[in-house]
C-alpha positions as CSV (number, residue, x, y, z in Angstrom):
1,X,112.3,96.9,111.1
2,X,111.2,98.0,107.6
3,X,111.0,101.9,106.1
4,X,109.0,102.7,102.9
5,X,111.7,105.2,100.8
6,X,110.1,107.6,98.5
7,X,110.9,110.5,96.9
8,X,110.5,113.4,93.8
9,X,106.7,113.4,93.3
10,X,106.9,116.6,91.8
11,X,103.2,117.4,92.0
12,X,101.7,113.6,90.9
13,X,99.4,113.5,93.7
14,X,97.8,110.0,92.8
15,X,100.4,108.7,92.9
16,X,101.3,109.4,96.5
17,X,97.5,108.1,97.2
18,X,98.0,105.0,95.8
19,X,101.4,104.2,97.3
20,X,99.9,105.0,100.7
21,X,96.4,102.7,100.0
22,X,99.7,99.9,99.9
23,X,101.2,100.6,102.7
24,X,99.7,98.5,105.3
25,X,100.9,95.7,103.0
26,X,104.3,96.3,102.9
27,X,104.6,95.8,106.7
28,X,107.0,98.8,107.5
29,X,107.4,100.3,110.6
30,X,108.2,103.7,109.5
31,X,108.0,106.2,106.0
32,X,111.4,108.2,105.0
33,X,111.0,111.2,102.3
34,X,113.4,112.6,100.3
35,X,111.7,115.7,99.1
36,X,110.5,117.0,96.3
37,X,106.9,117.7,96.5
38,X,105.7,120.0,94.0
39,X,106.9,121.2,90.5
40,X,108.8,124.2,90.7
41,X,108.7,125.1,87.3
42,X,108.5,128.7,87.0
43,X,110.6,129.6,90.1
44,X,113.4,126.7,88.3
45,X,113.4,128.9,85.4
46,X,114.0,131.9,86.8
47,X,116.5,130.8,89.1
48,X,118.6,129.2,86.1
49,X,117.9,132.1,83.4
50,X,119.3,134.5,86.3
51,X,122.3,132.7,86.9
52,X,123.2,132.2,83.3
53,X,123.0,135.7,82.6
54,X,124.4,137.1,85.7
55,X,121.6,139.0,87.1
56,X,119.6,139.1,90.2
57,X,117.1,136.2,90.3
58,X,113.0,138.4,89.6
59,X,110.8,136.4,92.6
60,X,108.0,138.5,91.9
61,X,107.3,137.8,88.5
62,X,103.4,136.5,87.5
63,X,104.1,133.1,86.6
64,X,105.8,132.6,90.0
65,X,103.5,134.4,91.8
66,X,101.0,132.4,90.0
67,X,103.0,128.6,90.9
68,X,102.6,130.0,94.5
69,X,99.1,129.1,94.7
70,X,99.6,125.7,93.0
71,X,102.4,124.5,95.7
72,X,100.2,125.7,98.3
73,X,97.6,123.5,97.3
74,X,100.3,120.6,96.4
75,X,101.6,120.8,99.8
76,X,97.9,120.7,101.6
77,X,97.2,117.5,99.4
78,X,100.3,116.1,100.0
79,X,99.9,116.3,103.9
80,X,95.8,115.2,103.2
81,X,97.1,111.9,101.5
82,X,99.5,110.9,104.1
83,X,97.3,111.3,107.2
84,X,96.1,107.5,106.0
85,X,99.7,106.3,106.5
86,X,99.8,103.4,109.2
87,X,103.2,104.3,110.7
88,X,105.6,107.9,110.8
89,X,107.1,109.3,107.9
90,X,110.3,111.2,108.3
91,X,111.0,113.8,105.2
92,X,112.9,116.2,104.1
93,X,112.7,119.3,101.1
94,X,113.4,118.7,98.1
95,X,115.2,121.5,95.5
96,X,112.4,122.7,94.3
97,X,110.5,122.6,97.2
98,X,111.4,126.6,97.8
99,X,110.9,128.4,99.9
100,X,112.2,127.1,102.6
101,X,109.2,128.2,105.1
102,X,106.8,127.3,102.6
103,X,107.5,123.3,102.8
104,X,108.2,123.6,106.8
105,X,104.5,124.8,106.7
106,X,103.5,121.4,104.9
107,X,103.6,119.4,108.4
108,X,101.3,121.4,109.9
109,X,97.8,120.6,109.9
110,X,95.3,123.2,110.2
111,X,94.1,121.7,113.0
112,X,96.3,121.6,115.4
113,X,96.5,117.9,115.2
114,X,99.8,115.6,115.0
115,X,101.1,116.3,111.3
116,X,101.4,112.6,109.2
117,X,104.8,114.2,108.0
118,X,107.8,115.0,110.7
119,X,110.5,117.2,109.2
120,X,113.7,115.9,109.9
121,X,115.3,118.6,107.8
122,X,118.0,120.7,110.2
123,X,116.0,118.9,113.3
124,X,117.2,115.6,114.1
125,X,114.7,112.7,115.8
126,X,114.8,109.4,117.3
127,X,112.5,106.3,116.0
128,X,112.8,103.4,118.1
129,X,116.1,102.6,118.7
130,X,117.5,104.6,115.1
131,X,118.8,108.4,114.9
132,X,117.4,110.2,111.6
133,X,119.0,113.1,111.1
134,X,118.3,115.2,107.6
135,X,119.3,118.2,105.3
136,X,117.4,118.6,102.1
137,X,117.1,120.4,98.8
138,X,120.8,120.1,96.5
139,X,124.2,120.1,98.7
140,X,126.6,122.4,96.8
141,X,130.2,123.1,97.2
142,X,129.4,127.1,97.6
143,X,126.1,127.9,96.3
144,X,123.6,128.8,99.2
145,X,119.7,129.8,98.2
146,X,116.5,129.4,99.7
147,X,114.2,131.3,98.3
148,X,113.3,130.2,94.3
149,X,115.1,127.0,95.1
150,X,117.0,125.1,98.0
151,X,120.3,124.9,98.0
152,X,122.5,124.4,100.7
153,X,126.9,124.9,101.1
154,X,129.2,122.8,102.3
155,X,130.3,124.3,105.3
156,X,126.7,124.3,106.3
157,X,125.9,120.3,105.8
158,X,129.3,119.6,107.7
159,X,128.0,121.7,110.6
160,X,124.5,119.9,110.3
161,X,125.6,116.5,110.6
162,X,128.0,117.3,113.5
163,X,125.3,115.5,115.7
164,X,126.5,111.9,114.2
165,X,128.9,112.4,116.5
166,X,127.3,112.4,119.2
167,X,124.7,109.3,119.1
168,X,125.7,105.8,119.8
169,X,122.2,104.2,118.0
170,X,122.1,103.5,114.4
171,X,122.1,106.5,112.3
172,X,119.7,106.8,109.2
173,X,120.5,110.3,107.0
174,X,117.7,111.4,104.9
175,X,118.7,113.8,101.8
176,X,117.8,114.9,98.8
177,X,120.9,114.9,97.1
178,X,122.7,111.6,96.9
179,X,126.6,111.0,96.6
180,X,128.6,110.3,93.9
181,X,128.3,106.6,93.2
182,X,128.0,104.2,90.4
183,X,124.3,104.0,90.4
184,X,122.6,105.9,92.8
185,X,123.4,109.1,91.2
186,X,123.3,108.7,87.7
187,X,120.6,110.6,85.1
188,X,119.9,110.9,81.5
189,X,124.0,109.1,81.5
190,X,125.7,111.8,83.6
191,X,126.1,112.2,87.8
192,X,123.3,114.5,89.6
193,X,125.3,114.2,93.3
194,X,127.4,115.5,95.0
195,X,131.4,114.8,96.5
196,X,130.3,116.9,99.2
197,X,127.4,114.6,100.3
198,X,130.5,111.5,99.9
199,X,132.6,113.5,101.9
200,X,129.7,113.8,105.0
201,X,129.3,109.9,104.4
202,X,132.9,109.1,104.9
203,X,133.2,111.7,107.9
204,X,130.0,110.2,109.8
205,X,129.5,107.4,108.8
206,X,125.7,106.6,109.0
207,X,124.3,103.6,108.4
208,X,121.9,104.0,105.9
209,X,121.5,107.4,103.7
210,X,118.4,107.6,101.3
211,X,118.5,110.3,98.5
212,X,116.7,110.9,95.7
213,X,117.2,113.6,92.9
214,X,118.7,111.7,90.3
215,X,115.3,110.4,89.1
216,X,116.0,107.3,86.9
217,X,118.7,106.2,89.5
218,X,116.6,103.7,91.8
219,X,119.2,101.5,93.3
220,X,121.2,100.3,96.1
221,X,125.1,100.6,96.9
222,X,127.5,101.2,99.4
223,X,130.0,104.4,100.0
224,X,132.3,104.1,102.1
225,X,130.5,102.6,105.3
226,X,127.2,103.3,104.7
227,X,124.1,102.2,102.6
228,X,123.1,104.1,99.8
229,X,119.7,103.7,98.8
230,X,118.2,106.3,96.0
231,X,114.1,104.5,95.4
232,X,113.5,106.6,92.5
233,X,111.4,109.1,91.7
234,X,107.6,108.3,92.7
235,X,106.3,110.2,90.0
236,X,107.6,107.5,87.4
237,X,106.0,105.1,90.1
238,X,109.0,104.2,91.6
239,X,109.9,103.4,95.3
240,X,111.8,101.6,97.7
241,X,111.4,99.1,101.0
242,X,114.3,98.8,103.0
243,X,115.0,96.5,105.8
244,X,117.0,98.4,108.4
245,X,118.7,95.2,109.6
246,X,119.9,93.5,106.9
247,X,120.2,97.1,104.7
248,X,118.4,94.6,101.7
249,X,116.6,97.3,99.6
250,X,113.9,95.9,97.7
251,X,113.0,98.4,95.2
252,X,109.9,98.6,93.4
253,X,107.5,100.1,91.1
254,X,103.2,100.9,91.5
């Protein structure tokens, strides 16, 4: 069994076309998203300029208001371009994919019809035989926020992966953040994960976690028990076939 690993398109919507026109080539049985659909900028901004300076983040300003109407329409052409994928894809928010209800709202189709995307974030599935569980946006030590960015705490990613516990099958965790590693994590020469993420990998032990993020870190490594696979970001092109049996990541480029 094979699963197409993607991940921080950040609003390059050809690109998710053409990696979908190749999918029935790469023979995989199932899609797994890491998050990141559209570009955030504005609300990013905001979010960062607040915090710096110690003040309550403005959600109302223009330019946000403004970006609302371009992730609206990111989202509604992400979810158009994946409806031609020839097997499920499992995904989860990215950080900047804020707010929360906003991206849960990308699965749906306004038809009524079985959404190409199923959102494994907080809501844990089954696909033949493997138990994906996810938790998107960036796992902090403290820091919770949902609204101009996703962020989520410690105490609440423990609680969420509580259900490795309690499944036998093979566990696949789909995230947006990735651990601390040697390669999986590292951008522009510095680390972008997270010891909390390690920390839920050496608790649960899953079998395979895929993370993005970190957006020149497309590689493969193992933490602790488990698998570590970050494809890189789609919007430079990058992406990532892995084979659930051997946990061989073959990782790729358009």
């Amino acid at each position: 069994m094979k699963a197409l690993v993607f991940s921080d398109v950040h609003g390059e919507m050809d690109l998710v076309r053409e990696l979908i026109d190749l999918a029935p080539d790469l023979k995989c049985d199932l899609g797994l998203f890491c998050g990141d659909v559209v570009r955030g900028y504005a609300r990013g901004d905001e979010f960062l300029d607040a915090r710096a300076n110690g003040r309550e983040p403005d959600s109302r300003k223009p330019e946000i208001l403004e970006e609302r109407d371009e992730d609206i329409a990111f989202y509604s052409e992400f979810r158009e371009s994946l409806q031609a994928a020839p097997f499920p894809i499992y995904g989860v928010p990215g950080n900047m994919d804020a707010p929360e209800g906003r991206y849960l709202r990308c699965a749906l189709t306004e038809t009524g019809a079985r959404s190409p995307l199923e959102v494994v974030h907080r809501s844990p599935t089954r696909h033949h035989g493997i138990a994906i569980c996810g938790l998107g946006g960036e796992i902090t030590a403290e820091q919770r926020e949902v609204s101009l960015v996703l962020q989520f705490p410690r105490w609440e990613a423990l609680h969420q992966f509580r259900v490795l516990d309690l499944v036998d099958d093979p566990t696949v965790v789909v995230l947006h953040t990735p651990p601390v590693g040697d390669v999986v994590d590292i951008d522009n020469g510095g680390h972008k994960g997270s010891e909390v993420v390690n920390e839920i990998l050496d608790a649960y032990g899953p079998t395979l976690a895929v993370a993005g993020h970190a957006h020149d870190a497309q590689g493969r490594e193992t933490i602790a028990r488990t698998t570590v696979v970050n494809p890189g970001a789609l919007k430079n092109g990058n992406y990532a076939v892995v084979d659930l049996e051997s946990m061989e990541a073959d990782l790729r480029s358009l």
